[in-house]
C-alpha positions in Angstrom: -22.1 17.3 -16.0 -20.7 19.8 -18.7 -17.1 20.7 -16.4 -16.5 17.5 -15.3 -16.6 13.5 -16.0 -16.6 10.4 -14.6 -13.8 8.1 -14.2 -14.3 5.5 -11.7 -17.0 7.2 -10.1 -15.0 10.4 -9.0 -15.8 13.6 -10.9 -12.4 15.0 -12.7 -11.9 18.2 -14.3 -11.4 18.0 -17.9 -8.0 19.4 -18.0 -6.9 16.9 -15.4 -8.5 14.0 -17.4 -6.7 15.2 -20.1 -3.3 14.9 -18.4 -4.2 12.0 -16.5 -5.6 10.2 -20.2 -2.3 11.4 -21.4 0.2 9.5 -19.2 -1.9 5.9 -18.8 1.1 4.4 -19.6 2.5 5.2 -16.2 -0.6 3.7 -14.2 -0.3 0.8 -16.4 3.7 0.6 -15.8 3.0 1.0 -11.3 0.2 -1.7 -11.9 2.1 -4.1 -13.8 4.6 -3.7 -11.3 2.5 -3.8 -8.4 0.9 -7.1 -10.1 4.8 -8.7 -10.5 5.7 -8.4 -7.5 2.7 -9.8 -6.1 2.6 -12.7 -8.4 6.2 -13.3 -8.0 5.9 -13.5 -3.7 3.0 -16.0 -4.4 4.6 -18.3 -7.1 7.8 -18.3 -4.6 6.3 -20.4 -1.2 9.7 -20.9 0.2 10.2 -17.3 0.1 12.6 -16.1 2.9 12.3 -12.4 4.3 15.1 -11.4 2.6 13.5 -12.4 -0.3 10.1 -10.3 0.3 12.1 -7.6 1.9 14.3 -7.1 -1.6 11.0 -7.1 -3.7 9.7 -4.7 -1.7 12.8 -2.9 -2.1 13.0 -3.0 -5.8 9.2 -2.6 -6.1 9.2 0.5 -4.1 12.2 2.0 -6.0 10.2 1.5 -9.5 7.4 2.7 -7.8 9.3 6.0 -6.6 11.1 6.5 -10.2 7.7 6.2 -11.8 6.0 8.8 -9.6 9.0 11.4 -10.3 7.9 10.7 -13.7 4.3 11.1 -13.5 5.1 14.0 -11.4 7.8 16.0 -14.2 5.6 15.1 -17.0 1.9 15.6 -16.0 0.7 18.4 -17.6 -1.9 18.7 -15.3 -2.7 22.1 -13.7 -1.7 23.1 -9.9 0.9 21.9 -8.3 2.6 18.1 -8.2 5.0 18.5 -5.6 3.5 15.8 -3.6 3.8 13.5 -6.7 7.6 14.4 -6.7 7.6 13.8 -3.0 6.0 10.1 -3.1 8.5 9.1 -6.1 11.9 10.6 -3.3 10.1 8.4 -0.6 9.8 5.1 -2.5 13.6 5.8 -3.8 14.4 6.7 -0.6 12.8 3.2 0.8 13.9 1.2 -2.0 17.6 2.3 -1.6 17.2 1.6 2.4 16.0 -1.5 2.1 18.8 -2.5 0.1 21.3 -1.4 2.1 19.7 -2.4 5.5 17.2 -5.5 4.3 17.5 -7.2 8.0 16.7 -3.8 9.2 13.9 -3.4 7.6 12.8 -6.6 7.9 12.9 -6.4 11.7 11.5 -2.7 11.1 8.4 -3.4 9.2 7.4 -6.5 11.4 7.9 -4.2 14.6 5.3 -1.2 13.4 2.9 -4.0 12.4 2.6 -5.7 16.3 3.0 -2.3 17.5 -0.1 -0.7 15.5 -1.5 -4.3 16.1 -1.1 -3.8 20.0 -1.9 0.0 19.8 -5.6 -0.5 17.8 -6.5 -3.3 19.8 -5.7 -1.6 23.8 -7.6 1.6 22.4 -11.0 -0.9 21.0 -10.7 -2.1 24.7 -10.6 1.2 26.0 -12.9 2.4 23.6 -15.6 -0.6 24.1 -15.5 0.0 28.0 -16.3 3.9 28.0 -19.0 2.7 25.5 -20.7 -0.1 27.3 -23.5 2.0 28.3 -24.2 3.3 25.3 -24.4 0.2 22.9 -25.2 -3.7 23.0 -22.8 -6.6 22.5 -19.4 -3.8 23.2 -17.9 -8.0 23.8 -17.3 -7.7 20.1 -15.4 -5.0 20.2 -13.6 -6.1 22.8 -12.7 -8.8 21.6 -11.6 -7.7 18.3 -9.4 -5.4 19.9 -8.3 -8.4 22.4 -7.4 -10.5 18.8 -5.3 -7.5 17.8 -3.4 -7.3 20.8 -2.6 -11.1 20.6 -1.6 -10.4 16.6 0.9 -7.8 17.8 2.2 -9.6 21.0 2.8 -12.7 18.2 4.6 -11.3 16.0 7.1 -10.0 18.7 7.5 -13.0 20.2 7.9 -14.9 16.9 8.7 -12.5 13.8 9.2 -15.6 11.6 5.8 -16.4 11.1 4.3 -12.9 11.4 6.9 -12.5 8.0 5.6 -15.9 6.5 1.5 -14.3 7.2 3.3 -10.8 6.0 4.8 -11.9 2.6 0.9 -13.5 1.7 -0.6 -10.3 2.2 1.6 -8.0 0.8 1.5 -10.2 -2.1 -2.4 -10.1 -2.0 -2.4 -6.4 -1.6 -0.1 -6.0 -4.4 -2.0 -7.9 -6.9 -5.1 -6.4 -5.9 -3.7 -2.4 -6.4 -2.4 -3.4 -9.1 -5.0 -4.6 -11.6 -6.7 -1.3 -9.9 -4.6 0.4 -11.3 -4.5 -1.1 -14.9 -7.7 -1.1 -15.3 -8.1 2.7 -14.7 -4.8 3.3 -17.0 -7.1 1.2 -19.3 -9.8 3.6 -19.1 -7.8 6.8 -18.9 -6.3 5.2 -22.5 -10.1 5.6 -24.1 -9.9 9.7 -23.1 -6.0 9.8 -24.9 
């Protein structure tokens, strides 16, 4: 492996390792972040929706401003256009869901029971064109009967599909988080 290294068992070109090694401190700042807010919705159990929806809000606006960053400072060859275009997205977000938090609230909780609905109809569909092929297609089934029943929930009672919501968000949060620390951690070693 002369042209390229490991980090995190993906193969990177030197020069992008180089670039990558030479802006940790960005990966560390969107973990850290990612890590606060999660921390933050779990330390809070009374937290209301418009709570959770204004983290998100200012989570995804630090987010965005650090990936315009990343994406004017990189150094890395080729183009990082869709590095610019991630960091206008979370602004963009971020400054929606402070104007509109109810909105997005109502938003967010929608396109969750609606992919919910959608994934589960097409396991159905899916398990019945393959009952011939394969054994136990009930499972399938099933699952995609429990995601229908998720979706149809949280329409008929958004308050606690946002109470379930805030708890993984939070957990997903953490968890990309210290993901990404600990490669900003490594990436430090190659500065």
């Amino acid at each position: 492996m002369s042209q390229a290294q490991s980090v995190g068992g993906t193969l990177v070109a030197p020069v992008l390792l180089h670039a990558l090694a030479k802006n940790w401190w960005l990966l560390l700042l969107r973990g850290i972040a990612a890590v606060v807010f999660g921390v933050l919705a779990f330390a809070w159990p009374g937290l209301t929706l418009l709570m959770l929806i204004l983290l998100y809000g200012a989570f995804a606006l630090t987010d965005g401003v650090i990936a315009i960053i990343a994406a004017i400072k990189g150094g890395a060859p080729g183009p990082r256009w869709w590095l610019a275009i991630v960091g206008i997205l979370g602004i963009a977000v971020g400054a929606f869901t402070f104007t509109l938090p109810g909105m997005t609230a109502l938003i967010l909780l929608f396109t969750i029971a609606g992919w919910a609905v959608a994934i589960g109809v097409l396991q159905i569909i899916g398990a019945i064109r393959l009952r011939k092929e394969i054994d136990n297609e009930w499972l399938l089934i099933l699952s995609g009967v429990i995601s229908v029943l998720f979706g149809l929930a949280i329409v008929y009672n958004p308050g606690a599909g946002a109470l379930g919501l805030v708890w993984v968000i939070a957990m997903y949060a953490i968890i990309a988080g210290v993901l990404y620390i600990g490669l900003a951690l490594r990436l430090k070693k190659h500065a």
